[in-house]
matplotlib code that plots the C-alpha trace (Angstrom):
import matplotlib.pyplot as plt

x = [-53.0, -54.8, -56.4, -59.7, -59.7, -58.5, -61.5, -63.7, -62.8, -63.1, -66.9, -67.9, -66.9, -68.2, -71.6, -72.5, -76.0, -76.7, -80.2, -82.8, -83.1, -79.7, -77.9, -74.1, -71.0, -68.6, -65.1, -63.3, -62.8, -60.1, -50.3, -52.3, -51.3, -51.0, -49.9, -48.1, -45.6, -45.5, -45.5, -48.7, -50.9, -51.0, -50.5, -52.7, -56.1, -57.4, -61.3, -62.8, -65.7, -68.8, -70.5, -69.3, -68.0, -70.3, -73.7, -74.4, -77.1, -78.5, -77.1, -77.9, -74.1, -75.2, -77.8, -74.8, -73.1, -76.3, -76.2, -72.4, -71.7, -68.2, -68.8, -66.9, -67.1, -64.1, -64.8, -63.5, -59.8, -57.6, -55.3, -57.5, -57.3, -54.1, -54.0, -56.3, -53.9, -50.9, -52.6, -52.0, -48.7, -46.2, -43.4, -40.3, -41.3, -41.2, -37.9, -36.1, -37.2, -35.8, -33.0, -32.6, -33.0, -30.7, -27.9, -28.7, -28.9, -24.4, -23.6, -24.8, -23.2, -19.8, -20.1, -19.4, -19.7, -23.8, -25.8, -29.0, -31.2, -30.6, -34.1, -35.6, -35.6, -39.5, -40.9, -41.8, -45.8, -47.6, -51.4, -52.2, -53.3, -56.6, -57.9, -59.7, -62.1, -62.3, -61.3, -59.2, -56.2, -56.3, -56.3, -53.3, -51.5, -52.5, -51.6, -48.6, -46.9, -47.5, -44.4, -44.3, -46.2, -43.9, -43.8, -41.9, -39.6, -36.4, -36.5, -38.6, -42.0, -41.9, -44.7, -48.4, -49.4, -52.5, -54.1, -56.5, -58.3, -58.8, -61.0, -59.5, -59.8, -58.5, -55.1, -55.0, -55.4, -52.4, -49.9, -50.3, -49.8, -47.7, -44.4, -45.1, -41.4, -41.3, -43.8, -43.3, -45.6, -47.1, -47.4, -50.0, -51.9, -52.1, -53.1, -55.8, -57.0, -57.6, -59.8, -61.5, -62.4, -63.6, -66.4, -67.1, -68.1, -70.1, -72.1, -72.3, -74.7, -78.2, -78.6, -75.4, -75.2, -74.8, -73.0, -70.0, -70.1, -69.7, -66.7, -65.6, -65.5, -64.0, -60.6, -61.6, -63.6, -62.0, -63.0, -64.9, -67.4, -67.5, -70.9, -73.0, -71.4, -72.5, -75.8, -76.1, -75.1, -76.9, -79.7, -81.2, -80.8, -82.0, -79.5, -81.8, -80.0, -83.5, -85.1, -82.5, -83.1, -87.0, -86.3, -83.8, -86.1, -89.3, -86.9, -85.4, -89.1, -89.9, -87.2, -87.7, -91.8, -90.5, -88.2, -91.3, -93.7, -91.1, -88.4, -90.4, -91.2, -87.9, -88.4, -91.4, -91.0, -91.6, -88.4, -86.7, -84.3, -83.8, -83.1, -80.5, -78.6, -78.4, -77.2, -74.6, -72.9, -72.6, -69.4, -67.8, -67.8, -64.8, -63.1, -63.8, -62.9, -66.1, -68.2, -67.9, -69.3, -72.5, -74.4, -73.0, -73.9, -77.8, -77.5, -76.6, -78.9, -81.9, -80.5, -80.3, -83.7, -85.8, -84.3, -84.6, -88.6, -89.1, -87.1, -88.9, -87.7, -84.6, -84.3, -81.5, -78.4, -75.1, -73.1, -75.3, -74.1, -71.2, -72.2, -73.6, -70.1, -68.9, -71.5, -71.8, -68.2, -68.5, -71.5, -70.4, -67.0, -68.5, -68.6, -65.2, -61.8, -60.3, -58.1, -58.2, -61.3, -60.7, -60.9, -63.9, -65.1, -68.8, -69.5, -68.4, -71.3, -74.5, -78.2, -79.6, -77.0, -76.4, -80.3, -79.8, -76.6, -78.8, -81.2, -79.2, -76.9, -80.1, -81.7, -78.1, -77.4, -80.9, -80.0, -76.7, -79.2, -81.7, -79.3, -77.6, -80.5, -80.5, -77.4, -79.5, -82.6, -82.9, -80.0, -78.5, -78.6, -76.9, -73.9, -73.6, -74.0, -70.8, -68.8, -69.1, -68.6, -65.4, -64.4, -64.8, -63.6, -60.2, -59.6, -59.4, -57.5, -54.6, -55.0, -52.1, -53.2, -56.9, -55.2, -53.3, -55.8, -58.2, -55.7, -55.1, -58.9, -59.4, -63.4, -64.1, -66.9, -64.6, -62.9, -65.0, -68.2, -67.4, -65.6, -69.1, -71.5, -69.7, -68.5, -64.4, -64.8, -63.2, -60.0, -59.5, -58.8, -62.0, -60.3, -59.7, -62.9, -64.0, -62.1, -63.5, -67.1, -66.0, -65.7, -68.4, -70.4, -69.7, -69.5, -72.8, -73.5, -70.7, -71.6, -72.4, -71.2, -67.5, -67.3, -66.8, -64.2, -62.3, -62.8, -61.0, -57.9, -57.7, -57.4, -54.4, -52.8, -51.7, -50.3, -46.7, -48.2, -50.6, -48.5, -45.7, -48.1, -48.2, -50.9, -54.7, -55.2, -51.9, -53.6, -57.2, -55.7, -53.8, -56.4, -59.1, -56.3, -54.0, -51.7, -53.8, -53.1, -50.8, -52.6, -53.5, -55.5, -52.5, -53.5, -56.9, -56.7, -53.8, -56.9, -58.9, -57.4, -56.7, -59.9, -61.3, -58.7, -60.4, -63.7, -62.7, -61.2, -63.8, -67.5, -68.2, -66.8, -68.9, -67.1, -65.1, -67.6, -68.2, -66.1]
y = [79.9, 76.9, 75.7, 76.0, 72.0, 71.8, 74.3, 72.2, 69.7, 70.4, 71.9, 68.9, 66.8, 69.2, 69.9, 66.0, 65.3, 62.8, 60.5, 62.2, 65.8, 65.5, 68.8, 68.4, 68.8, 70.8, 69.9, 66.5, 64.8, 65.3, 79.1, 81.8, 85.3, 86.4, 90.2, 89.9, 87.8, 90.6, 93.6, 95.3, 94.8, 98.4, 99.8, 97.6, 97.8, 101.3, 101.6, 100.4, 103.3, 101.3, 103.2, 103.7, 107.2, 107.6, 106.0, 103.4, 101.2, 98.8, 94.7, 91.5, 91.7, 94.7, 92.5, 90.1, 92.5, 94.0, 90.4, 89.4, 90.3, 90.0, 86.7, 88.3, 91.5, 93.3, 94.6, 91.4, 91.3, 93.6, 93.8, 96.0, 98.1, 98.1, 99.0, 101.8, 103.1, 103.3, 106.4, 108.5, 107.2, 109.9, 110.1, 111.6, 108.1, 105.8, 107.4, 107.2, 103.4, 102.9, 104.4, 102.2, 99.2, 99.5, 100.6, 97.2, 95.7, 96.8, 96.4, 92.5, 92.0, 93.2, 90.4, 87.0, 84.7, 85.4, 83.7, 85.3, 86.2, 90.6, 92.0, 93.2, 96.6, 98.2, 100.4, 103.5, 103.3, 106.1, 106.8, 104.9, 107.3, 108.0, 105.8, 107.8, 104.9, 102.5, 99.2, 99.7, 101.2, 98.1, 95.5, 96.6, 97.0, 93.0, 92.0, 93.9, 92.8, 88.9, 86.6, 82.9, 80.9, 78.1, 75.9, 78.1, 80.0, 78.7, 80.2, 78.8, 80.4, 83.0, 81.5, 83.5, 85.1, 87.0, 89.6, 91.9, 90.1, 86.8, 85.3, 85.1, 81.6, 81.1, 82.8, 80.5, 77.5, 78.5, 79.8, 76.7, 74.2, 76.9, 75.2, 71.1, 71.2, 73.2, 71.7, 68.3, 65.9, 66.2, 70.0, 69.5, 66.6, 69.6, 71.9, 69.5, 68.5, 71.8, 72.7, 69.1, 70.3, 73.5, 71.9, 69.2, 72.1, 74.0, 71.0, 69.7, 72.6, 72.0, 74.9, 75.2, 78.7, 78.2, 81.4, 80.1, 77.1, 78.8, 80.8, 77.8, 75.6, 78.1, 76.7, 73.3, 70.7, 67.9, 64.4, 63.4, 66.0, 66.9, 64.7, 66.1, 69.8, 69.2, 68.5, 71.4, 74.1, 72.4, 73.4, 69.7, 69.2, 72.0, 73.8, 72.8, 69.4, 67.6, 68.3, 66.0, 62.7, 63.3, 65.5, 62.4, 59.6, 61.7, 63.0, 59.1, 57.7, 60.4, 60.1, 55.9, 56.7, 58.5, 55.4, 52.9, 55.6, 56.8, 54.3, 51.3, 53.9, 54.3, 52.2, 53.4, 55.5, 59.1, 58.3, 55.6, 57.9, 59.7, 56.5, 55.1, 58.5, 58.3, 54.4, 55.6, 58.4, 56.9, 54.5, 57.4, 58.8, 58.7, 57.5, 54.4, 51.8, 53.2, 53.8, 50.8, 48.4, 47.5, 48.8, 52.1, 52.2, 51.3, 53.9, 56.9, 55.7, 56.0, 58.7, 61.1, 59.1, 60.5, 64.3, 64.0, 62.6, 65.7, 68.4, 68.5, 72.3, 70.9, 67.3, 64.9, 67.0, 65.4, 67.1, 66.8, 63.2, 64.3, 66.2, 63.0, 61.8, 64.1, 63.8, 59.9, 59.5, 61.9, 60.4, 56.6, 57.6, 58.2, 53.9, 53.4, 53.9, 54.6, 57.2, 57.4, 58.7, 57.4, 53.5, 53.6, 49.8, 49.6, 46.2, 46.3, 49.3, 47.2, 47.7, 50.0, 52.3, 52.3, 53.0, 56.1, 57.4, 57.5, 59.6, 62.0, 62.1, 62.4, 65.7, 67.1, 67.3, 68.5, 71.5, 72.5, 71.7, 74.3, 77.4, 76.7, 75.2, 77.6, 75.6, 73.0, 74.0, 74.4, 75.7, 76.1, 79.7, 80.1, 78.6, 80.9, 83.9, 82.8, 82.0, 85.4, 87.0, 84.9, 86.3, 89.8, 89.2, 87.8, 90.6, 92.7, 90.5, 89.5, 91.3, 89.2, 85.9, 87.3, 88.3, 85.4, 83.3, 85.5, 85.6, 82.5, 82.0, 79.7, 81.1, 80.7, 78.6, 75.0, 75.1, 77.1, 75.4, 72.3, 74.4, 75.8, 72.4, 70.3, 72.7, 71.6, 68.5, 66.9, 69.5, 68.2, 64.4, 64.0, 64.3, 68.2, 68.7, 67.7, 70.2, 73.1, 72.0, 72.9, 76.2, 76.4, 75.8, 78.1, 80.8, 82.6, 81.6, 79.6, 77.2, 79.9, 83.4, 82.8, 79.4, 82.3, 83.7, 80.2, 79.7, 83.1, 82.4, 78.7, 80.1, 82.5, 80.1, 78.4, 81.8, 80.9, 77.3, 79.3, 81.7, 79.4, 77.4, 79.1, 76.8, 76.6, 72.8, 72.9, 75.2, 73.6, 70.3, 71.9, 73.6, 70.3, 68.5, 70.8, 68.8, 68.8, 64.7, 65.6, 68.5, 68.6, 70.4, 73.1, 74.1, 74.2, 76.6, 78.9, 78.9, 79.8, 82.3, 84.3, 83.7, 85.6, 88.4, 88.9, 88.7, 91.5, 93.5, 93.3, 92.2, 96.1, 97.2, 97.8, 98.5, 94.9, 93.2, 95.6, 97.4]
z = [4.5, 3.8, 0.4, -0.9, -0.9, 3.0, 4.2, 1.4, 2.7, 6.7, 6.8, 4.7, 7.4, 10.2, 8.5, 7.6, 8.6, 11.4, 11.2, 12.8, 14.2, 16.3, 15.9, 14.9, 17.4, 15.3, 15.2, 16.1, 19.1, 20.8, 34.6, 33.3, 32.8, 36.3, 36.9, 40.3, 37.6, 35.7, 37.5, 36.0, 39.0, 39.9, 36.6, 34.8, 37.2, 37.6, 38.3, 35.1, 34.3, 34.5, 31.8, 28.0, 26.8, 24.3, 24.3, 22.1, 20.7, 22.6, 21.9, 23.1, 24.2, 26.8, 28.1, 29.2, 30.6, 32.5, 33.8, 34.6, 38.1, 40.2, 42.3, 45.3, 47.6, 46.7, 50.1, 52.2, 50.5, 52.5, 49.7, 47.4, 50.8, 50.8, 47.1, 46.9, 50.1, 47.7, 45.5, 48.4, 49.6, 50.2, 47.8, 50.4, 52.2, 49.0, 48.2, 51.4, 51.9, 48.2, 48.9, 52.5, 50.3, 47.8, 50.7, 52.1, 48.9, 48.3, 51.5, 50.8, 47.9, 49.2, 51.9, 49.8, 52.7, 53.1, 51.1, 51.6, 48.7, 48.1, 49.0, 45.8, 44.8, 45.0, 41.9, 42.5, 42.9, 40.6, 40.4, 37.2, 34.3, 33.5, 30.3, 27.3, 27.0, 30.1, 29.1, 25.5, 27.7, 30.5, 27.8, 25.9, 29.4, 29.3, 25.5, 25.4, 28.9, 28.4, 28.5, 27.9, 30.0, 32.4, 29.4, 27.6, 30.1, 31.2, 34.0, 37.6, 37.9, 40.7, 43.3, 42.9, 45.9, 46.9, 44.4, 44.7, 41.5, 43.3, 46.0, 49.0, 49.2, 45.9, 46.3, 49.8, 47.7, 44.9, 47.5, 49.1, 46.0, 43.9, 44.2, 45.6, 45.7, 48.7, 50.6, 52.3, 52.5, 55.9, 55.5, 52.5, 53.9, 57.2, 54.8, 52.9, 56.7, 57.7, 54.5, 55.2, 58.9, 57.1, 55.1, 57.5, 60.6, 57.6, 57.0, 59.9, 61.1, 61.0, 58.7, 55.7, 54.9, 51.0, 50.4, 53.1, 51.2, 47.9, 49.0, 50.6, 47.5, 44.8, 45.4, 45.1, 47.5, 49.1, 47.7, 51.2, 51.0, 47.7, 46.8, 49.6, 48.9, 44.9, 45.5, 47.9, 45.1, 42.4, 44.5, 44.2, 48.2, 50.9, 53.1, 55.9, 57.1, 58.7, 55.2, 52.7, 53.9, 52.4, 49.8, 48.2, 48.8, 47.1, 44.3, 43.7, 43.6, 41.1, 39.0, 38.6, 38.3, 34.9, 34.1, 34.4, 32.2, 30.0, 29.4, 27.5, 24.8, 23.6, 20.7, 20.0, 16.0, 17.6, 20.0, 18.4, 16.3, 20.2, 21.8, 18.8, 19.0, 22.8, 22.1, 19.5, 21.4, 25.0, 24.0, 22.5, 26.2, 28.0, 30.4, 28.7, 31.2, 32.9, 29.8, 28.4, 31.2, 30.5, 34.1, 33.5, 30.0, 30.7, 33.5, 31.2, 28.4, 30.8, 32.4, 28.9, 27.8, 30.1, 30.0, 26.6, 27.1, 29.8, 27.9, 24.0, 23.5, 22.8, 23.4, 23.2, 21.5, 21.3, 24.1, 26.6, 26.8, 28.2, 31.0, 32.7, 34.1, 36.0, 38.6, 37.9, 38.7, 42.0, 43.7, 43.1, 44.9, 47.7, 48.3, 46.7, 47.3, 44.3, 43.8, 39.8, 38.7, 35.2, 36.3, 38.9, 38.7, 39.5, 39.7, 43.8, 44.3, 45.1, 43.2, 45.6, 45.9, 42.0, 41.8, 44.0, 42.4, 39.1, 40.1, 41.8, 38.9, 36.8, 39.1, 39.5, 35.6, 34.9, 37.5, 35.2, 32.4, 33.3, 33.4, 29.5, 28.2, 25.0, 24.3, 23.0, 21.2, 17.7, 16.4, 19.5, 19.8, 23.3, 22.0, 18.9, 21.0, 23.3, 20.7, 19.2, 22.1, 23.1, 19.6, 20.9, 24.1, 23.0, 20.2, 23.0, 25.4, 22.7, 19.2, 18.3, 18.9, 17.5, 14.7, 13.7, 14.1, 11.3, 8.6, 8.5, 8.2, 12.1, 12.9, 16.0, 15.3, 14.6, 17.7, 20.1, 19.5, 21.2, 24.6, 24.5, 24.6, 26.0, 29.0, 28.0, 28.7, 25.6, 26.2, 29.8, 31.6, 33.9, 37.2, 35.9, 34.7, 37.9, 39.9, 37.1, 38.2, 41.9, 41.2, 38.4, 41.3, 43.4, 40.7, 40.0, 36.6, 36.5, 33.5, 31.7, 32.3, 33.7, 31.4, 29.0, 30.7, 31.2, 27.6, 26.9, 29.6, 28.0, 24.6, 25.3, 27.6, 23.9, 22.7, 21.8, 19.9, 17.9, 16.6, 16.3, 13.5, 9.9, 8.3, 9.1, 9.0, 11.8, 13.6, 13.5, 14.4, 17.4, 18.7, 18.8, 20.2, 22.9, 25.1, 28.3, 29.1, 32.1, 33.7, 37.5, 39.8, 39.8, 36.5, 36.3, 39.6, 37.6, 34.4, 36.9, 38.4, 34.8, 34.2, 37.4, 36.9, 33.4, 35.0, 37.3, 34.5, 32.3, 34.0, 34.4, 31.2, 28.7, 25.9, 26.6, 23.8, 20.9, 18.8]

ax = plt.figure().add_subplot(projection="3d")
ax.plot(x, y, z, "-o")
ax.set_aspect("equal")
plt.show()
């Protein structure tokens, strides 16, 4: 428990005033639960009642669940076929083939000599029970089977294979990359090809069917395609392919027509206080190799400018700053070749095509922009209401952790608050962030909605470290700095993937955000 000085202490330095009307950042700077591992697929995900028990009053927390739909027809996976088959399997038949199994299963261990791995011995399948209140019963099955994650086992990681919970696609992706060991290196290059010929016969039609190409890119896009395919589901270029090379030379002429009305204003006294925030907060940016050189730094400060100018609901908040790079840093590798997002060097890129990358970055973020914009007016509402209801949504998820982290007095709030505006971008490397914003893409709502949901799997991914820490400035401090330096594209999909199985277990539950 943490003194009345340490608390003091904290909010003083999260609540300090900044010049100007810039709303505060709170906080400083800085393989998921899957139930095939745990054998609680079956018994864990009965058919969630979409309606409460009792009626209730109405909530803006409702309204989000009125709105949160499952990204993916359940219909297309043949495993929730072949799961819904098992209610009505016949028992003689499940006994007898156990029974088969387990004869085969002696008769291999009294032969020394073969070294072949004994067949596991299948559970008996049972219809799961019925649940008194639709999402209560599911959630416990969920807090109370969870083991360590891979950090913390001793043991190998079993492989994931395909759930009923995930897109198709998805599970394709992490079978594939599950255990690198196993795979040799021309097997995964075959396996990245093929993907690559994927996108490339989508796109190359003269019509991209946008919902393909959504499917298509929830496990990831390759680094070829991925500019053209992010300005396709940003909806800033048309599916129709005769239509782009139009609609990106009106949009770039627009964009610089607001840089030669706008931009010489910005030391003008209504936006100078604007302009010397923007100036303040862009070297704080990272990956700072690319930050700090000084054509990428007039970019970004024009680039936030002229939102800022165009957007006065909510104009410039610190944050948004942030979410310039990740599209910066994927349209200008499409004329390099370097591999390491982190150290892109733009000084080989000529004028024009540095011209062109800025106002596609610019139109791109204003797209993202558009769909969390109550993230950023005054008082930045939309960000409040997420955090609250990742509070609610992780009580139910894991009590313990929820628990722990309220008597030792961690709100939500000092943590949370910057996963919400700045999208996790200060918890991950930028090459990981990058591979989140694939799949935010391609989800419905994915900035918004199923960030939520991401937010809640990244949280209880830390289980065993935040109930390992007794103190609350240990625990604040762990959880604005986690250990994320080393992470890959192999564990941003495993987030992802708890994150869509809690999406699926709760999006038509109700009850899943009020007590």
């Amino acid at each position: 428990m943490a003194s009345d000085g340490a608390r003091k202490q904290f909010w003083k330095r999260s609540n300090s005033k900044v010049p100007g009307s810039i709303q505060h950042v709170y906080g400083a700077q800085h393989p998921p639960f899957d139930p095939l591992l745990h054998g609680t697929l079956l018994k864990s995900t009965p058919k969630v009642p979409t309606t409460p028990v009792k009626a209730k009053k109405v909530s803006t927390f409702q309204e989000f669940e009125s709105n949160t739909s499952d990204a993916w027809d359940a219909g297309e996976d043949d495993d929730e076929l072949l799961a819904m088959a098992t209610e009505s399997l016949n028992s003689e038949v499940v006994m007898e083939t156990a029974h088969r199994v387990l004869r085969n299963h002696s008769q291999r261990q009294s032969q020394p000599s073969q070294k072949e791995i004994p067949e596991p011995e299948p559970q008996p399948i049972a219809e799961p029970p019925v649940a008194p209140s639709g999402d209560l019963r599911l959630v416990k099955s969920v807090s109370e089977s969870h083991t360590p994650c891979p950090s913390e086992s001793t043991s190998d990681p079993v492989p994931l294979q395909r759930s009923q919970s995930l897109p198709h696609s998805a599970t394709v992706s992490l079978s594939g990359t599950s255990d690198p060991n196993a795979l040799g290196g021309s097997a995964l290059s075959n396996r990245e090809a093929s993907r690559l010929d994927k996108f490339k016969q989508l796109l190359a039609g003269p019509n991209t069917d946008l919902e393909e190409l959504r499917k298509l890119s929830w496990s990831g896009i390759p680094k070829p395609v991925r500019p053209i395919t992010w300005k396709l589901l940003s909806g800033y270029l048309p599916a129709n392919v005769d239509r782009r090379p139009a609609t990106l030379q009106r949009k770039q002429k627009e964009y610089f027509a607001f840089i030669e009305h706008y931009y010489n204003s910005r030391n003008d006294e209504v936006h100078q206080d604007t302009y010397r925030q923007i100036h303040i907060d862009i070297p704080r940016m990272s990956p700072e190799a690319l930050i700090l050189q000084p054509k990428v730094t007039e970019i970004f400060e024009r680039i936030l400018f002229i939102w800022a100018i165009r957007h006065p609901a909510s104009g410039y908040v610190q944050g948004i700053n942030d979410l310039v790079t990740p599209f910066f840093v994927v349209f200008i590798c499409e004329y390099i070749d370097q591999e390491d997002v982190d150290e892109v060097d733009v000084s080989s890129v000529p004028a024009e095509v540095l011209r062109n990358i800025e106002a596609d970055t610019y139109w791109c973020m204003s797209k993202l922009l558009d769909g969390i914009q109550d993230n950023y007016t005054f008082a930045q509402p939309g960000i409040q209401m997420k955090v609250k209801m990742l509070e609610e949504l992780v009580s139910r998820i894991d009590e313990r952790v929820h628990r722990h982290l309220d008597g030792h007095e961690v709100r939500y709030l000092q943590f949370a608050f910057r996963w919400m505006n700045n999208l996790l971008m200060r918890e991950l490397p930028l090459r990981c962030t990058i591979r989140l914003w694939d799949t935010y893409q391609s989800e419905p709502e994915g900035f918004s909605h199923f960030h939520l949901y991401v937010c809640a799997a990244f949280l209880v991914r830390w289980r065993r470290e935040i109930l390992e820490e007794r103190d609350f400035q240990e625990l604040l401090l762990f959880l604005q700095n986690l250990p994320t330096a080393r992470w890959d594209d192999q564990d941003v999909s495993l987030l992802l993937a708890e994150a869509y199985r809690l999406k699926f277990a709760f999006a038509d539950a109700p009850n899943h955000y009020k007590k």
